[in-house]
PDB file as gemmi writes it, atoms N, CA and C in Angstrom:
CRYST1    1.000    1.000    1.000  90.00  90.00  90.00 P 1                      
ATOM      1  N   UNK A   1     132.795 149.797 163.263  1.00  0.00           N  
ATOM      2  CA  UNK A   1     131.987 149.356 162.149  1.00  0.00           C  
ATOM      3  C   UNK A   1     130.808 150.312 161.963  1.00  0.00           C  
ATOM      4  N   UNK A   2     130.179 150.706 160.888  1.00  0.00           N  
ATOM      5  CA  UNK A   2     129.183 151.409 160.446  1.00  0.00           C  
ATOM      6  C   UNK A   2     128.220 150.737 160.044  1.00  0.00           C  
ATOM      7  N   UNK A   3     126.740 151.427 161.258  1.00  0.00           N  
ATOM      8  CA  UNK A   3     126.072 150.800 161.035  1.00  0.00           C  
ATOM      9  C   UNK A   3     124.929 150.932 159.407  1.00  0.00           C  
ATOM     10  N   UNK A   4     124.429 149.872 158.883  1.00  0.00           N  
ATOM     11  CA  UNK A   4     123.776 150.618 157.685  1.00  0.00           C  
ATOM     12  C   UNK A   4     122.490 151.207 158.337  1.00  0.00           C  
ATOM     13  N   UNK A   5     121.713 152.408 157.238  1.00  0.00           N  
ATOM     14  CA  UNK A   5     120.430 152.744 157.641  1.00  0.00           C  
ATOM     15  C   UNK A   5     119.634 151.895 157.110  1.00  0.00           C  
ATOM     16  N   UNK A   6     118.120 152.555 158.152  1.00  0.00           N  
ATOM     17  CA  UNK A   6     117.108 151.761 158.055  1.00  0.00           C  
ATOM     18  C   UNK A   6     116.750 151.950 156.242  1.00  0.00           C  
ATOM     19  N   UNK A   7     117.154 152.632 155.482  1.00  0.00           N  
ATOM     20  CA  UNK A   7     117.129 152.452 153.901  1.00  0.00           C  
ATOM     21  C   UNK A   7     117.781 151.948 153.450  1.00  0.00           C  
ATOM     22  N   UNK A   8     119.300 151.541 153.956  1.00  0.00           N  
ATOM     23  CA  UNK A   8     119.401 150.494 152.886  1.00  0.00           C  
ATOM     24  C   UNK A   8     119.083 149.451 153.456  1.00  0.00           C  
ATOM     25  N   UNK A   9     119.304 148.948 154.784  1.00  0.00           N  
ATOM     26  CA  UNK A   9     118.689 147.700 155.299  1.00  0.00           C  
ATOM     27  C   UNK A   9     117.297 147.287 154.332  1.00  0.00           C  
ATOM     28  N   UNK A  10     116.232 148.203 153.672  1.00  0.00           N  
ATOM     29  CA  UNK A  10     115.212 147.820 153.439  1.00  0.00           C  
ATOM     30  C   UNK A  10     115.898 148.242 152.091  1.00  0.00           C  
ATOM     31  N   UNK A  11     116.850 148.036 151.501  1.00  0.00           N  
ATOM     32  CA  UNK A  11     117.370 147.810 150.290  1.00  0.00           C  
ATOM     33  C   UNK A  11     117.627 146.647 149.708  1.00  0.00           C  
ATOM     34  N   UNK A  12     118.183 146.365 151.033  1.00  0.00           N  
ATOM     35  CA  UNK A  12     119.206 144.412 150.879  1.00  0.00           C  
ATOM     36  C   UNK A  12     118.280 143.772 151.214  1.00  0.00           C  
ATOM     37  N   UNK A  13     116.981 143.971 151.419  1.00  0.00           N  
ATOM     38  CA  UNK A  13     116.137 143.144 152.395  1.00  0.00           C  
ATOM     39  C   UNK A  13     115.097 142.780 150.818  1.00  0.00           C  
ATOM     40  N   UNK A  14     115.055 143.563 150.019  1.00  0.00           N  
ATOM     41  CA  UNK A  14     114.284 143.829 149.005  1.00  0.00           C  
ATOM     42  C   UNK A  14     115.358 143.129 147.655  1.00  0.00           C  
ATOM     43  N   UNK A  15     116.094 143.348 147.618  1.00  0.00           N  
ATOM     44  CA  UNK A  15     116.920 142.546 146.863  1.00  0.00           C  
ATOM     45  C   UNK A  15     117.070 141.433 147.373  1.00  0.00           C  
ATOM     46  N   UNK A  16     117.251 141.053 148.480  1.00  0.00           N  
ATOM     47  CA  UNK A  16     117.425 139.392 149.128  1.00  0.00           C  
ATOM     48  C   UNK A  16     116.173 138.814 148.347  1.00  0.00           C  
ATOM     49  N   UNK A  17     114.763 139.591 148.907  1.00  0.00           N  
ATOM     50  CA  UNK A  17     113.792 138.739 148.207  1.00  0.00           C  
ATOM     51  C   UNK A  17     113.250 138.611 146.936  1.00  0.00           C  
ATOM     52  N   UNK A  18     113.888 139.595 146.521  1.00  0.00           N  
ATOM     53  CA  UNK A  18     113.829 139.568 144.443  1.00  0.00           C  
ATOM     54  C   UNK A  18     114.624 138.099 144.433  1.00  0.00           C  
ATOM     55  N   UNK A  19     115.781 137.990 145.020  1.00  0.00           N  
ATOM     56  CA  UNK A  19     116.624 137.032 144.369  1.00  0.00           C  
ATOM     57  C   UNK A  19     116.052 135.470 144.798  1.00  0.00           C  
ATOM     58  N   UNK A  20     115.824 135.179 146.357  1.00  0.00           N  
ATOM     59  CA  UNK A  20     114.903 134.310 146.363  1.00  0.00           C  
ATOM     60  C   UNK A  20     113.835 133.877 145.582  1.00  0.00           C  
ATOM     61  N   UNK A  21     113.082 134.524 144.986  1.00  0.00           N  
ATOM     62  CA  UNK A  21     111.534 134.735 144.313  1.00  0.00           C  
ATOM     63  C   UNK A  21     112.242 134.386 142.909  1.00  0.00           C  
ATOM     64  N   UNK A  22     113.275 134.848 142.628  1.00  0.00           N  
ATOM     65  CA  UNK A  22     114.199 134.371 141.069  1.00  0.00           C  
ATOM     66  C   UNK A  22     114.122 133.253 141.479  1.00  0.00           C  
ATOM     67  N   UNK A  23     114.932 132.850 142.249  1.00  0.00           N  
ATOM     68  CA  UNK A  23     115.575 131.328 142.057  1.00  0.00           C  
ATOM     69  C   UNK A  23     114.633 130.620 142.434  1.00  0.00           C  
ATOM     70  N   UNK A  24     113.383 131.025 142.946  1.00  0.00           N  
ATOM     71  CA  UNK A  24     112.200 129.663 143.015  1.00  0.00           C  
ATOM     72  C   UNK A  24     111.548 129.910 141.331  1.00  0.00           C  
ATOM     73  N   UNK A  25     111.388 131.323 141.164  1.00  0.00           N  
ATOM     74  CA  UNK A  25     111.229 130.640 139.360  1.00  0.00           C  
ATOM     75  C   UNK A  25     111.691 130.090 138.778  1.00  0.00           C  
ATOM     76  N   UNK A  26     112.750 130.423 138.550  1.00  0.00           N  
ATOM     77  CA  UNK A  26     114.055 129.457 137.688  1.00  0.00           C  
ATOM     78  C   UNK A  26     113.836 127.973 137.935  1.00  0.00           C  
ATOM     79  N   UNK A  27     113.839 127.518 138.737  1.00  0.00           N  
ATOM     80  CA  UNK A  27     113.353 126.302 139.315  1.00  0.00           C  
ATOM     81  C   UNK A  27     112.680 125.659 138.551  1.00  0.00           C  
ATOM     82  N   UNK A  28     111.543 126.390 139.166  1.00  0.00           N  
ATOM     83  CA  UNK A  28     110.130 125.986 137.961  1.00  0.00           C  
ATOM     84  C   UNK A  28     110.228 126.033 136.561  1.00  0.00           C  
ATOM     85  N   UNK A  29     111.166 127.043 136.190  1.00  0.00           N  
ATOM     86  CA  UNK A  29     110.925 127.096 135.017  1.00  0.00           C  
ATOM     87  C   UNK A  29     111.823 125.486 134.031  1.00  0.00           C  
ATOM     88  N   UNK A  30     112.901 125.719 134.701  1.00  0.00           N  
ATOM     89  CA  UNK A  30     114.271 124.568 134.537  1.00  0.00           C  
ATOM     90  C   UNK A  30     113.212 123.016 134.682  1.00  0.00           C  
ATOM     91  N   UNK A  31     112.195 122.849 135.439  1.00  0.00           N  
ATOM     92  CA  UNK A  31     111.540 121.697 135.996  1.00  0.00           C  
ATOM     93  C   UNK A  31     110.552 121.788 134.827  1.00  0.00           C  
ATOM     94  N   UNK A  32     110.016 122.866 134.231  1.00  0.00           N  
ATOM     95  CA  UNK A  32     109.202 122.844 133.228  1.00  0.00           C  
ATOM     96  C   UNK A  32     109.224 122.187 132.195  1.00  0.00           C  
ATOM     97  N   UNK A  33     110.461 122.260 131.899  1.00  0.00           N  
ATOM     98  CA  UNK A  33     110.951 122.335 130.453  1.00  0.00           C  
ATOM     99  C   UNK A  33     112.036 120.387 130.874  1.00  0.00           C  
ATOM    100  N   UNK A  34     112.227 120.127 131.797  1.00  0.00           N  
ATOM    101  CA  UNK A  34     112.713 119.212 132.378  1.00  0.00           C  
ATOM    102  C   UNK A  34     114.022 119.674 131.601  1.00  0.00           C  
ATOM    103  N   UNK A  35     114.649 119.990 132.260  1.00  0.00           N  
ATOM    104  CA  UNK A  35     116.029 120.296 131.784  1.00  0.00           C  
ATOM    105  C   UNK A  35     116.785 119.665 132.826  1.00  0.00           C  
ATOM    106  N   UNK A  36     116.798 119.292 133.820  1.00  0.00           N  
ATOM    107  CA  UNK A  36     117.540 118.694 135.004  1.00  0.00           C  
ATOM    108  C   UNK A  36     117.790 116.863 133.928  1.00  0.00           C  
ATOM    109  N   UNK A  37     116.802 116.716 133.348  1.00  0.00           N  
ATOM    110  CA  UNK A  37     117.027 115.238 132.547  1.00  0.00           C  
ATOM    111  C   UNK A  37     118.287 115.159 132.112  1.00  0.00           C  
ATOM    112  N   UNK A  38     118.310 116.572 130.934  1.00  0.00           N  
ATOM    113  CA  UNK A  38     120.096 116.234 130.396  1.00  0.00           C  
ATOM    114  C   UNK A  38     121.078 115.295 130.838  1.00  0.00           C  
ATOM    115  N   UNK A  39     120.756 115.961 132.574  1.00  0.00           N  
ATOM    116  CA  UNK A  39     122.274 116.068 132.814  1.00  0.00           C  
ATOM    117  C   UNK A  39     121.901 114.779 134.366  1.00  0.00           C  
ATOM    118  N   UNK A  40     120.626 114.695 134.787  1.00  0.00           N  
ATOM    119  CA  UNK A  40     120.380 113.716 136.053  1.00  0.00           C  
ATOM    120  C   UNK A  40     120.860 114.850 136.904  1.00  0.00           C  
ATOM    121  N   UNK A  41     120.864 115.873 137.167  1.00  0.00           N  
ATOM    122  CA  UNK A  41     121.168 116.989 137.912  1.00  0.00           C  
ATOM    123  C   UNK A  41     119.783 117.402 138.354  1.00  0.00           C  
ATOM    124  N   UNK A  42     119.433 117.698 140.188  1.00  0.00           N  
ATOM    125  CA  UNK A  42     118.156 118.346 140.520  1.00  0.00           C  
ATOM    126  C   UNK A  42     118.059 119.907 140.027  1.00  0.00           C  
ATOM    127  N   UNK A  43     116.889 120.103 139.360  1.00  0.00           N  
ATOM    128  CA  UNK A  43     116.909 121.380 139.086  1.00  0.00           C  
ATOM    129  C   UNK A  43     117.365 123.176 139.937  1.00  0.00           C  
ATOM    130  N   UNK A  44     117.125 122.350 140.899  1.00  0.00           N  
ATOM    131  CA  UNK A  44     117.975 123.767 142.242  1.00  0.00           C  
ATOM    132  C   UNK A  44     119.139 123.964 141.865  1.00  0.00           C  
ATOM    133  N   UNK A  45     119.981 122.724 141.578  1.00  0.00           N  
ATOM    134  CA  UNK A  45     121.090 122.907 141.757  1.00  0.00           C  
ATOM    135  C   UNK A  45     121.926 123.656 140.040  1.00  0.00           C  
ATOM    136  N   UNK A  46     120.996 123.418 139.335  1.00  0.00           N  
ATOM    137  CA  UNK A  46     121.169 123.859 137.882  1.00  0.00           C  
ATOM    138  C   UNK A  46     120.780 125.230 138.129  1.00  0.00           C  
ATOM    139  N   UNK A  47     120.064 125.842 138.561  1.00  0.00           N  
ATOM    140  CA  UNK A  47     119.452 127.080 139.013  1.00  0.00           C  
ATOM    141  C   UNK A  47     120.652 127.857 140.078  1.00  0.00           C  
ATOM    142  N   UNK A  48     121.348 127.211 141.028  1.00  0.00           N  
ATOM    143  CA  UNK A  48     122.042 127.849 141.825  1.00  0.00           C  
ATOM    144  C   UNK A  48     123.266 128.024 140.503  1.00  0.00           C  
ATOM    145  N   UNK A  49     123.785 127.122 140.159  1.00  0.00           N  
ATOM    146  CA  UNK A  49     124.873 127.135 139.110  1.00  0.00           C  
ATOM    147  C   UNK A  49     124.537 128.272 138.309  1.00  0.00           C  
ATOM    148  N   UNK A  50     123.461 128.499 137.713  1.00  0.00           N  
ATOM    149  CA  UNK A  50     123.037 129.759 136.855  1.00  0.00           C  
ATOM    150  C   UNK A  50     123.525 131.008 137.389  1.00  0.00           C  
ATOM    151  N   UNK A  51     122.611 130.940 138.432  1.00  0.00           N  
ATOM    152  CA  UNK A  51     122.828 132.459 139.620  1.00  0.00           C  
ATOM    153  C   UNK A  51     124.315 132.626 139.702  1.00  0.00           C  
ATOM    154  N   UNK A  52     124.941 131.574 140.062  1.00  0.00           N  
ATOM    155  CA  UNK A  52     126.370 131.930 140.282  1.00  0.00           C  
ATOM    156  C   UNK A  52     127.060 132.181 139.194  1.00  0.00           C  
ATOM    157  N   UNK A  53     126.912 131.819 138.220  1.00  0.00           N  
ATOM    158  CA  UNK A  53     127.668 132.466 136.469  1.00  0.00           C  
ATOM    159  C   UNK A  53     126.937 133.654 136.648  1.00  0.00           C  
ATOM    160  N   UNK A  54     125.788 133.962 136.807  1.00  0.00           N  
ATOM    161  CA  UNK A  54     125.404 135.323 136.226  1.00  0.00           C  
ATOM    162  C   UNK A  54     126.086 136.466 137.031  1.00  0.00           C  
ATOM    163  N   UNK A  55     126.313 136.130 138.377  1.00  0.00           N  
ATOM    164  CA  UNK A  55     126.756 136.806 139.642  1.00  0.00           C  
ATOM    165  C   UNK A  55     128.443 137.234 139.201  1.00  0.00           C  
ATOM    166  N   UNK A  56     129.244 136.058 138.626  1.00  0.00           N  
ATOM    167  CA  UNK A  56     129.968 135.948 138.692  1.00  0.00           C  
ATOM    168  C   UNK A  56     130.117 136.970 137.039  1.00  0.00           C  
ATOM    169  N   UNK A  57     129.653 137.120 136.068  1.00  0.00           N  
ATOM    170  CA  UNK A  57     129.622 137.611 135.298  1.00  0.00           C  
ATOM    171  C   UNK A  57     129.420 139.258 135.152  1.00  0.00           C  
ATOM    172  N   UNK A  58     128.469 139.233 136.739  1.00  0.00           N  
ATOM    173  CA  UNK A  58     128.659 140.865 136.871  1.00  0.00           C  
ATOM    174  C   UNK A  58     129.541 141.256 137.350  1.00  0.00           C  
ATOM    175  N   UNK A  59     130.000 140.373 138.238  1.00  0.00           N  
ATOM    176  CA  UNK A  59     131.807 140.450 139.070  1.00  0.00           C  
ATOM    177  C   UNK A  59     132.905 140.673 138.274  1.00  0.00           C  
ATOM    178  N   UNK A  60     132.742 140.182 137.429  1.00  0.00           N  
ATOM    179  CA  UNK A  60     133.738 140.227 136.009  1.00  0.00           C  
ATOM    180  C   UNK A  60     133.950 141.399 135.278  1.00  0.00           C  
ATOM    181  N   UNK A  61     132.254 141.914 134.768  1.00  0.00           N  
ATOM    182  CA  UNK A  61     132.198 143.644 134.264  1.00  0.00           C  
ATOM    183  C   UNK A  61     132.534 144.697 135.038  1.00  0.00           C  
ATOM    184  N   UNK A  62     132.146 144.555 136.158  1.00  0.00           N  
ATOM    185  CA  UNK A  62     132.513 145.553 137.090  1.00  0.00           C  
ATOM    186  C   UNK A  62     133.909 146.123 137.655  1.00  0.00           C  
ATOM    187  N   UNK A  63     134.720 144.817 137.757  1.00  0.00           N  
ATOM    188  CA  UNK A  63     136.181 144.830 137.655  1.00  0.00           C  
ATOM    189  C   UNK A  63     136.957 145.257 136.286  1.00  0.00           C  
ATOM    190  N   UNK A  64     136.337 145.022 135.089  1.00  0.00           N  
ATOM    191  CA  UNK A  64     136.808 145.544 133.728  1.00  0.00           C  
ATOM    192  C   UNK A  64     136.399 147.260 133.488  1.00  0.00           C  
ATOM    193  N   UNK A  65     134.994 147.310 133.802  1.00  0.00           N  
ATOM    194  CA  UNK A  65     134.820 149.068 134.062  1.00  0.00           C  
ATOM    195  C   UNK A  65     136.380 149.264 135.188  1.00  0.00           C  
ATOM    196  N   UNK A  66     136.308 148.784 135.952  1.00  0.00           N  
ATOM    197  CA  UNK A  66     137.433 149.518 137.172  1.00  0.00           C  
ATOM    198  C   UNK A  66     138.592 149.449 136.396  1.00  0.00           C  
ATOM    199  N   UNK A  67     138.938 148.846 135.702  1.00  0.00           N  
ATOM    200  CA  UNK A  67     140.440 148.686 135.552  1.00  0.00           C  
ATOM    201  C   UNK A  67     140.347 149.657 134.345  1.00  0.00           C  
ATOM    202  N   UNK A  68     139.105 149.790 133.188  1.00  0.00           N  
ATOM    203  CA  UNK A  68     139.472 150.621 132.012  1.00  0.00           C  
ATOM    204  C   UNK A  68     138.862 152.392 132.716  1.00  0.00           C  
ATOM    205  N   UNK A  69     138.514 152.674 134.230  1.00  0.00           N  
ATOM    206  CA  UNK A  69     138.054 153.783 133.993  1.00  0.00           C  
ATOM    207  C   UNK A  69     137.110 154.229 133.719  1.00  0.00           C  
ATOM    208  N   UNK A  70     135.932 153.233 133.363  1.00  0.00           N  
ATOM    209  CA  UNK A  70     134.883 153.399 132.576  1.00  0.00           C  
ATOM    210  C   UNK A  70     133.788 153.149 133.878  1.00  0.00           C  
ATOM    211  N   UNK A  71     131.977 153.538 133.724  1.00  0.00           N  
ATOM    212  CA  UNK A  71     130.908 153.597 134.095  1.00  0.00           C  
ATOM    213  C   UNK A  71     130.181 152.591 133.030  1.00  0.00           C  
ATOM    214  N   UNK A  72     129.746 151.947 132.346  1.00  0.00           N  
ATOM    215  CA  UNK A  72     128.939 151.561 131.235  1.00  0.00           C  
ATOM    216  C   UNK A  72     127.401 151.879 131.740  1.00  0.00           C  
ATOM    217  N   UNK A  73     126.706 152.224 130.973  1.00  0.00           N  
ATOM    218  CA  UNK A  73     125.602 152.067 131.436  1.00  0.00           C  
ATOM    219  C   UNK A  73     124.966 153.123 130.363  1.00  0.00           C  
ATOM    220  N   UNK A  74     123.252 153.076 130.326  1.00  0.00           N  
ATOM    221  CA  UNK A  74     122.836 153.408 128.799  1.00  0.00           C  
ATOM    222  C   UNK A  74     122.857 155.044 129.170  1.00  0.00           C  
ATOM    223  N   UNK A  75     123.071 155.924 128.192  1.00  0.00           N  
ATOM    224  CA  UNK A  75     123.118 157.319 128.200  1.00  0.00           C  
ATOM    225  C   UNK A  75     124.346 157.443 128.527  1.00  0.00           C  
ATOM    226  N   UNK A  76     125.732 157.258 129.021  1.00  0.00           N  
ATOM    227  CA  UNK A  76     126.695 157.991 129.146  1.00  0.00           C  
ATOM    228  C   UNK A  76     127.469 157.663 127.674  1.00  0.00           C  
ATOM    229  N   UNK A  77     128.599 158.223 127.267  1.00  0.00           N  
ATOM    230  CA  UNK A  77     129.238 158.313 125.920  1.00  0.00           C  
ATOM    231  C   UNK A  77     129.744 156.960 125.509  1.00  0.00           C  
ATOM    232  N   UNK A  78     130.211 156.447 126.655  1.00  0.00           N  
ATOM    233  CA  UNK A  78     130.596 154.920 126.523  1.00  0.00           C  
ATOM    234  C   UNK A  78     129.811 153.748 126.265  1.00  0.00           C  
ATOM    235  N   UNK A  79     128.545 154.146 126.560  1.00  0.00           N  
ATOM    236  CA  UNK A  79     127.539 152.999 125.842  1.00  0.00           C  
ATOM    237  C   UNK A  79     127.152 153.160 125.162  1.00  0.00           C  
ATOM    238  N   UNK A  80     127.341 152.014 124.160  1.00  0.00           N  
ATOM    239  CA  UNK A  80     126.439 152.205 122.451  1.00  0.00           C  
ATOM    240  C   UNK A  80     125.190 151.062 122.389  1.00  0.00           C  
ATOM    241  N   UNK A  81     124.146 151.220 121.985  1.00  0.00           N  
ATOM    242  CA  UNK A  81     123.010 150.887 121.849  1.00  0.00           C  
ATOM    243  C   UNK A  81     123.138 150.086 120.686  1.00  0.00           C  
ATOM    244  N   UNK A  82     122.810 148.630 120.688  1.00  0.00           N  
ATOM    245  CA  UNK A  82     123.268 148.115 119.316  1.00  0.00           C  
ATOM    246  C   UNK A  82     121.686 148.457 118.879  1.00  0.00           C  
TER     247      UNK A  82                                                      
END                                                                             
């Protein structure tokens, strides 16, 4: 097994806590607006559900770049700027 370096370790370590620090906003924000009422759902759990569509949504593009060949992303020929 390969171990990672001390850069990316302090890569994933830095993204772990972006994503934590998201999902306690989201929270708040979902609790703000009382959106958990809709549905009688605690707002965490409306918030984890989010994260996981969005997660799951980049899982989705990333596999469609792979299968067409493609990079998307702004400046290469394949992305158009609406």
């Amino acid at each position: 097994m390969i171990e990672p370096t001390k850069e990316e370790i302090e890569v994933l370590e830095k993204l772990i806590s972006v994503r934590k620090q998201f999902r306690k906003e989201l929270i708040k924000l979902i609790n703000k607006y009382s959106l958990e009422n809709d549905t009688n759902t605690p707002d965490y759990i409306i918030a984890d559900c989010m994260i996981s569509s969005y997660l799951t949504m980049n899982e989705i593009n990333f596999k469609r770049d792979e299968w067409y060949g493609v990079h998307l992303e702004p400046g290469n020929k394949y992305f158009k700027e609406k």
